[in-house]
KOLDOBA-120938 format. One record per residue (C-alpha): residue in one letter; x, y, z. Coordinates in steps of 0.02 Angstrom, whole numbers, padded with zeros to 5 digits, always signed. Layout:
<nodes>
AXYZ/...
</nodes>
This chain:
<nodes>
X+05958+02388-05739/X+05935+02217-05637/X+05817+02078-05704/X+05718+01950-05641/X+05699+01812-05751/X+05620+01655-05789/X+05695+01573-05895/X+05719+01387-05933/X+05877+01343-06028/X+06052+01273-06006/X+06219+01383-06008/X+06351+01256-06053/X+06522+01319-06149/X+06524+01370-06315/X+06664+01267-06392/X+06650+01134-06522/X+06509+01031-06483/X+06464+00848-06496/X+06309+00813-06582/X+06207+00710-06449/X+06248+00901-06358/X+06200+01008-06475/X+06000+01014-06406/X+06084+01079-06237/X+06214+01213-06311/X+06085+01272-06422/X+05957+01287-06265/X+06094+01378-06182/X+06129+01508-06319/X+05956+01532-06375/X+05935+01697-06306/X+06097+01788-06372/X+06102+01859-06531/X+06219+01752-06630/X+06067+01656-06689/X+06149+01582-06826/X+06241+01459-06727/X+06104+01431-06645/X+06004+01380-06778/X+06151+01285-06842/X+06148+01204-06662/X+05977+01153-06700/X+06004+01096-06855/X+06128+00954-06796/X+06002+00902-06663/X+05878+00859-06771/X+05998+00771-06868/X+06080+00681-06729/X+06011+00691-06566/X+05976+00494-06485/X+05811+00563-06435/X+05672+00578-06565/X+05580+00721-06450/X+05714+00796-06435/X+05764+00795-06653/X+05577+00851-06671/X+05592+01008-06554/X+05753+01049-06617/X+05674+01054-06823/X+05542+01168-06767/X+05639+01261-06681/X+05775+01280-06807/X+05616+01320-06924/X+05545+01462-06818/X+05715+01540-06838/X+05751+01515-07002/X+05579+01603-07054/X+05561+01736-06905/X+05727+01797-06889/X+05802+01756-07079/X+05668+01777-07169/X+05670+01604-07258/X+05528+01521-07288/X+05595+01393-07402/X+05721+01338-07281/X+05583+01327-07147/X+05462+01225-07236/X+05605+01100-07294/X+05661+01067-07102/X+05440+01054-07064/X+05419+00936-07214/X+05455+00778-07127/X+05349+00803-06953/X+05174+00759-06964/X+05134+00818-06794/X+05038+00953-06709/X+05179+01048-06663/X+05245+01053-06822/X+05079+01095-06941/X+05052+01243-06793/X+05215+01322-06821/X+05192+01286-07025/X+05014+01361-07006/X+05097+01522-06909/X+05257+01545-07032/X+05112+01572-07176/X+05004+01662-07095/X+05124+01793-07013/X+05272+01787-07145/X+05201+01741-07308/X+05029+01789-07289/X+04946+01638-07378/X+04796+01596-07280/X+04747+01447-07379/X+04914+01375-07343/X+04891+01419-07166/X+04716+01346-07150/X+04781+01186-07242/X+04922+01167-07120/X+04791+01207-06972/X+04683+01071-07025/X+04837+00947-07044/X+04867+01006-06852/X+04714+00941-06809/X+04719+00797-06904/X+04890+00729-06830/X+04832+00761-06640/X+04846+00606-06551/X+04807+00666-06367/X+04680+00780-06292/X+04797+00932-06272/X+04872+00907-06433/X+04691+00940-06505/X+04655+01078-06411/X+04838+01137-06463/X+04758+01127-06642/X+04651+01241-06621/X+04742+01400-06586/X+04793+01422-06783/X+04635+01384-06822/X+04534+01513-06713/X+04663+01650-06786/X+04620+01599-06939/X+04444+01607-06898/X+04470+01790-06851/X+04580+01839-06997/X+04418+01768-07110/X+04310+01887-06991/X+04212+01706-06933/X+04189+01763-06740/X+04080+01642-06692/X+04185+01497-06747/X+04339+01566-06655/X+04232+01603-06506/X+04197+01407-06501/X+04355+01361-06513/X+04451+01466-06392/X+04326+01428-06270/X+04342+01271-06291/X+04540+01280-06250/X+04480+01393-06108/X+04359+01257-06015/X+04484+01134-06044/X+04647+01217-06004/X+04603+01355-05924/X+04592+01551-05947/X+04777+01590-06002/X+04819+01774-06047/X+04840+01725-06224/X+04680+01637-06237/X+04579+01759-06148/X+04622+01903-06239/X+04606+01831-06404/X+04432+01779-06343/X+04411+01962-06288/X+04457+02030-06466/X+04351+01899-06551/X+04176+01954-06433/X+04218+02132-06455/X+04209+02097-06657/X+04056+01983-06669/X+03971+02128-06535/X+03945+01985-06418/X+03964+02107-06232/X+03913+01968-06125/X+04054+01851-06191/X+04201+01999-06208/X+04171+02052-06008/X+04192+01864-05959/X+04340+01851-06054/X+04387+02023-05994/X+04363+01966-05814/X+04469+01796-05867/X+04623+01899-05936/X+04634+01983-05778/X+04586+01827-05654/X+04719+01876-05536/X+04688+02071-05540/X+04510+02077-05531/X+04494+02257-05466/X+04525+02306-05631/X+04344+02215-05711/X+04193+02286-05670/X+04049+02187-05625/X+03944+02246-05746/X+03915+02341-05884/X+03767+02463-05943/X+03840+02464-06151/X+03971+02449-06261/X+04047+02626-06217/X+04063+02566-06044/X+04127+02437-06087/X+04262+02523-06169/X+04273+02643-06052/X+04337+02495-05940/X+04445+02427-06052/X+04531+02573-06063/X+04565+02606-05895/X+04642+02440-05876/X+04767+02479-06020/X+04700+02351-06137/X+04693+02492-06279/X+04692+02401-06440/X+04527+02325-06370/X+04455+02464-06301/X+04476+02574-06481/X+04366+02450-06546/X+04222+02516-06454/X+04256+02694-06428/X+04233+02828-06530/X+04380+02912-06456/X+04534+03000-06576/X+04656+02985-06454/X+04632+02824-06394/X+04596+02768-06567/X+04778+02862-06599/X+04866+02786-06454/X+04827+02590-06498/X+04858+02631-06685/X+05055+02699-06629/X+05056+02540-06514/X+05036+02434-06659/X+05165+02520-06774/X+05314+02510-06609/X+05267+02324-06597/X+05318+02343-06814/X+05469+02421-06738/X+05518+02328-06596/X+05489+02152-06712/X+05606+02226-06825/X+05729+02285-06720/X+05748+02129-06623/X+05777+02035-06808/X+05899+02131-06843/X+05984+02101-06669/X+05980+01925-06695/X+06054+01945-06857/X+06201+02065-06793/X+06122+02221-06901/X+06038+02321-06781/X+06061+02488-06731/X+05990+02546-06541/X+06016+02736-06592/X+05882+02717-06736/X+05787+02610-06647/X+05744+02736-06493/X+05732+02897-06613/X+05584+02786-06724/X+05482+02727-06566/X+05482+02906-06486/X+05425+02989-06667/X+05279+02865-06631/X+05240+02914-06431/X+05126+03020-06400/X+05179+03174-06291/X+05154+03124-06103/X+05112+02968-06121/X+05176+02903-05964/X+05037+03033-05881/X+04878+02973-05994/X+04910+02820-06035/X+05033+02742-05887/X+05181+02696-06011/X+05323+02631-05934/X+05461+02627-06047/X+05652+02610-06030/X+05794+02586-06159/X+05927+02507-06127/X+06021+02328-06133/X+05956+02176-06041/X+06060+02038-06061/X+06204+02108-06171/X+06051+02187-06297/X+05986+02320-06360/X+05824+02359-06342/X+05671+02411-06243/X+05547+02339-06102/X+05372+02440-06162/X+05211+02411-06038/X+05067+02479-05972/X+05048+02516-05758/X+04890+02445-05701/X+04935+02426-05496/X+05052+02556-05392/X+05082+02528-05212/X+05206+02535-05086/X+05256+02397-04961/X+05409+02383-04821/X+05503+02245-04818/X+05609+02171-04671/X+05771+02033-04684/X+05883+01995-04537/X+05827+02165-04459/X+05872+02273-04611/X+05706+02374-04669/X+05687+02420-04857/X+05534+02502-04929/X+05489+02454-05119/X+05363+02545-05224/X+05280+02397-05339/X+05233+02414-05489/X+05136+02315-05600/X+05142+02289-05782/X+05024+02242-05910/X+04988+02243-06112/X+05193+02237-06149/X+05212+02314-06314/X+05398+02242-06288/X+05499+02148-06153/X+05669+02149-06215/X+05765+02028-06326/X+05749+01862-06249/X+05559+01857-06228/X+05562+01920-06414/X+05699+01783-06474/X+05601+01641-06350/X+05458+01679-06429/X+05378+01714-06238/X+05471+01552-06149/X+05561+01639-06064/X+05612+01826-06002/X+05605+01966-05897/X+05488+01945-05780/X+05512+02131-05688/X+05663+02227-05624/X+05710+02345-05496/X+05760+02532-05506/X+05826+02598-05335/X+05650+02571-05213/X+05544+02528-05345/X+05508+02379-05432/X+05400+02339-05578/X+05325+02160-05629/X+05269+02081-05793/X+05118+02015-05763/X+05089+01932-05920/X+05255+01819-05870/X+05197+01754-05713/X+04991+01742-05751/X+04999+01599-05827/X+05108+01488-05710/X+04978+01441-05580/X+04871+01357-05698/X+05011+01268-05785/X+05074+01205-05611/X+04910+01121-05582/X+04887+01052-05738/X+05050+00978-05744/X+05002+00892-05594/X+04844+00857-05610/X+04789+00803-05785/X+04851+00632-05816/X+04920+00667-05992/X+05008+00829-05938/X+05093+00733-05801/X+05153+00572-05882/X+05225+00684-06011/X+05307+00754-05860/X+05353+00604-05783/X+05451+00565-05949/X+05549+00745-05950/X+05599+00713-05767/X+05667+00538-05800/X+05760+00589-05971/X+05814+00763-05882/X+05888+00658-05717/X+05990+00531-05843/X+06046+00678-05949/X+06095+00775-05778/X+06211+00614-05723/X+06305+00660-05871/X+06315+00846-05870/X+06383+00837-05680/X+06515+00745-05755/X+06587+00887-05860/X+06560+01000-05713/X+06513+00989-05569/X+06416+01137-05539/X+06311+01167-05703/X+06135+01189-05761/X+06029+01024-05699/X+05838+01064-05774/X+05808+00871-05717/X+05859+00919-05537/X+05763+01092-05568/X+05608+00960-05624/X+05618+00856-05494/X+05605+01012-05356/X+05470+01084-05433/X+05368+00933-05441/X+05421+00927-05245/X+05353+01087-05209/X+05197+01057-05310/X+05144+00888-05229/X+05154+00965-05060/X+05083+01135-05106/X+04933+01016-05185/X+04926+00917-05030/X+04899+01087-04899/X+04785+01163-05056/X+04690+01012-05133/X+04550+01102-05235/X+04612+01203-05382/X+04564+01384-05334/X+04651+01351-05170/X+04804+01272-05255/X+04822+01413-05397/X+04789+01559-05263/X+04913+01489-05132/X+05041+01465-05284/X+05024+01639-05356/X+05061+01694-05184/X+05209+01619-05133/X+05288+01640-05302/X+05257+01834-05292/X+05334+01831-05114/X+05487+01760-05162/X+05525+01824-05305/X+05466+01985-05294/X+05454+02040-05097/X+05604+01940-05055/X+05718+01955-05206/X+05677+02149-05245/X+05653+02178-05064/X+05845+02123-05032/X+05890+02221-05178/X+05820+02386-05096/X+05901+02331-04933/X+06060+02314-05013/X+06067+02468-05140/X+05993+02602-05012/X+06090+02541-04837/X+06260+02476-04911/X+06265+02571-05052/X+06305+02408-05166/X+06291+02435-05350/X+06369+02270-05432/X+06235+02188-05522/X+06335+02016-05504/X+06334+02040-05294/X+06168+02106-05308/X+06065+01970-05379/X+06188+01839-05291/X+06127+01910-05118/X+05934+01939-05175/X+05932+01756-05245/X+05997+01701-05057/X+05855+01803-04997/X+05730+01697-05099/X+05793+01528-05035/X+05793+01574-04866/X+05624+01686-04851/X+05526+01596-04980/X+05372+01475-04915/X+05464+01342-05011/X+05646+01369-05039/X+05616+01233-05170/X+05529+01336-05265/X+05662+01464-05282/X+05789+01349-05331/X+05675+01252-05462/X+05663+01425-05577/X+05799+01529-05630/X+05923+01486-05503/X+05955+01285-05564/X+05923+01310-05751/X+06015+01479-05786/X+06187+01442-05734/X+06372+01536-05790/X+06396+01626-05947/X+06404+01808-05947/X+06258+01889-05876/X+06228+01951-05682/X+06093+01821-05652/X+06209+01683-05742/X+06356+01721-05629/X+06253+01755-05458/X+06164+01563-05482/X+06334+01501-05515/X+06404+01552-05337/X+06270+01505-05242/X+06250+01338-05313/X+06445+01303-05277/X+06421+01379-05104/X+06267+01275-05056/X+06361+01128-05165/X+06523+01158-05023/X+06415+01197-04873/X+06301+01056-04896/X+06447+00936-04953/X+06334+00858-05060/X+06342+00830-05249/X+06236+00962-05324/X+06097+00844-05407/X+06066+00771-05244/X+06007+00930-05171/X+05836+00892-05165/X+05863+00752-05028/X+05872+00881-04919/X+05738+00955-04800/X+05671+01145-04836/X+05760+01207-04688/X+05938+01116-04737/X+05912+01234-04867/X+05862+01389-04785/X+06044+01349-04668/X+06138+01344-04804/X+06085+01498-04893/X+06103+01586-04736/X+06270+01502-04685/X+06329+01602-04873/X+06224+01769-04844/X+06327+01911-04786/X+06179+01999-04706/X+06148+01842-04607/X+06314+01834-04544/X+06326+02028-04479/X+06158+02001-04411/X+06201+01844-04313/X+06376+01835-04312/X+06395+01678-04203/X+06293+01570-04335/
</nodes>
């Protein structure tokens, strides 16, 4: 089963490590399931890394894991002790609200959140504990404050909005749960009505856009009252089967026979399930959502016609083991099954906002200004061990490439967001899964390696920015032992030797430098223009 991914992270060997490295090894490892190294990765980072960010990140980090996936809350709040920052008193405030269950400990560690913020995200940061807080204490009014507050500020993220939607639905508050309804799904707004006559419409609605847990609040319906309760026992499932992956104790046979004793029969039918087992990334496990869009486009490269069937995704029960270990980072963001493909919305939603707020609000941006500058120095080093490797500084300085000029043809932010959701969909979806059903149903290729190393040419060459290919998966997933790993690391040494450039210098050249070089390594282009 092929992936498309977004992750963020560095794949560097896995030998003894130096401690100013250990931030980067454990970044590249995070998502495979020996997580004790990992943590123990951490651990030395924020011990010894020259960076003080950097130490900080790697605690909490090294926390989350010691508390999700080990179960030890001692250990967690010993490595959080020392950090009086936002970041830290969030993830404190999470580990006892979800693991131990303590909510004055949580709402003490909120409040210290708060209390430590010294910019104006970091205070609206604060105030996610604290608004599910406000809901566990059944005080729906105070959480709808506060999460529209983050909302007005930041944005309506998927997260946000739908925690806002629960909240309305619970304090009875219609008006407020349609706008947040209508804010979850921003870029899919077929699926909102305009209106509603009453709360069993409302549900109603709900319902048909596979938000289910939501919509059983409102309905008096058994089997959609059923259907969200099994949802919420396979999340149980899928939480615990993914712990036990990470700790090397899991078991996929058990796993599978659990979650289908919980599925209703034909659930694909009346509910749109999509579900497949299976391994992504070398793991167990199980990709779980719910089809809200289904339609069919035809897709041409270099004269070669493919047709895909797209699919999209919503309300993911579970998206395999790296979104689950990443804690949402990073993941699968869709994959492809012959001629159709199927998307996770809730992994690209999100990303058009967060491009123009990165750009636009002026603490957002210096913050980073500061990760491209520390990212470029750290990349002068890495290029030195290898000289084709992971570079998130080059990756960083691409992006922000792309952005300035996408901001510059699409100045005002619904322009900018709609023009960016676009051309990321193109490329990686029409291009990259287009190429895929080009090459599976006309050459009959089935090596996930060649695949995604020819689908990933695709995207440099047909995206509106090929810079915007490169800046994702492409530059910051790089070797190891996965398809997507591999494929990145062939075409960065072939546009590395085509190029004859030094790989972190790639973004002195033009878009269409680029585009030549990707099709200078494409077999398709070659056959199809066999002088070029």
């Amino acid at each position: 089963m092929l992936r498309r991914l977004l992750p963020f992270f560095l794949v560097l060997s896995c030998a003894a490590t130096p401690p100013e490295r250990a931030f980067d090894e454990a970044e590249a490892i995070a998502h495979q399931t020996d997580q004790e190294r990992v943590r123990d990765l951490y651990r030395t980072a924020a011990k010894s890394d020259p960076d003080p960010l950097r130490r900080e990140k790697a605690a909490i980090r090294a926390a989350h894991l010691e508390w999700r996936v080990f179960r030890n809350a001692a250990a967690a709040r010993e490595l959080l002790a020392p950090l009086d920052t936002t970041d830290a008193h969030c993830e404190r405030s999470r580990l006892e609200l979800e693991l131990a269950r303590d909510l004055p400990a949580a709402k003490a560690a909120a409040a210290r959140a708060r209390a430590a913020a010294k910019t104006n995200v970091e205070r609206l940061q604060a105030l996610a504990p604290a608004a599910h807080l406000a809901i566990e204490e059944k005080r729906y009014r105070d959480a709808i404050t506060m999460i529209e507050t983050v909302i007005d500020a930041l944005g309506p993220r998927t997260k946000s909005s739908r925690l806002l939607l629960r909240a309305a639905i619970l304090d009875n508050d219609d008006a407020t749960a349609l706008r947040a309804f209508r804010w979850y799904y921003a870029d899919v707004p077929q699926l909102v009505p305009a209106s509603v006559a009453n709360r069993q419409e409302l549900g109603r609605a709900l319902a048909n856009a596979r938000l289910y847990q939501e919509a059983a609040l409102l309905l008096d319906d058994p089997e959609i009252d059923a259907y969200a309760a099994a949802l919420d026992r396979i999340e149980k499932l899928v939480d615990e089967h993914y712990r036990k992956a990470a700790t090397g104790d899991e078991s996929q046979r058990k796993f599978v026979k659990a979650v289908k004793k919980e599925l209703p029969k034909d659930a694909e039918r009346r509910f749109g399930a999509v579900i497949t087992f299976g391994e992504t990334d070398n793991v167990s496990g199980m990709h779980f959502g719910h089809r809200v869009l289904n339609e069919r486009r035809s897709v041409e490269q270099y004269g070669r016609r493919g047709t895909i069937r797209f699919i999209l995704l919503d309300n993911m029960i579970a998206n395999g083991f790296m979104v689950w270990i990443l804690d949402g980072r990073s993941g699968a963001g869709g994959w492809a099954e012959k001629e159709t493909v199927y998307q996770v919305r809730p992994m690209y939603a999100n990303g058009p906002i967060s491009a123009w707020l990165a750009l636009t609000d002026p603490e957002q941006r210096a913050k980073k200004d500061r990760e491209i500058a520390d990212e470029t120095r750290r990349d002068a080093e890495r290029i030195k061990t290898a000289p084709v490797t992971a570079l998130p500084g080059l990756s960083l300085r691409m992006e922000r490439q792309y952005l300035e000029g996408l901001r510059a043809a699409a100045p005002t932010r619904d322009a900018f967001i709609a023009r960016y959701r676009q051309e990321e969909f193109d490329h990686s979806i029409w291009a990259h899964e287009g190429r895929h059903s080009i090459d599976q149903t006309q050459f009959g290729i089935d090596d996930s390696e060649e695949l995604e190393y020819r689908a990933k040419l695709s995207e440099i060459v047909f995206a509106a920015s090929p810079r915007l290919a490169l800046a994702g998966a492409i530059l910051t997933n790089v070797g190891g032992d996965t398809p997507h790993g591999k494929a990145n690391q062939r075409v960065l040494e072939g546009m590395a030797r085509v190029t004859k450039i030094k790989l972190n210098a790639l973004d002195s050249l033009s878009d269409e430098e680029l585009r030549r070089a990707a099709r200078t390594l494409d077999p398709l282009a070659k056959s199809a223009h066999p002088a070029g």
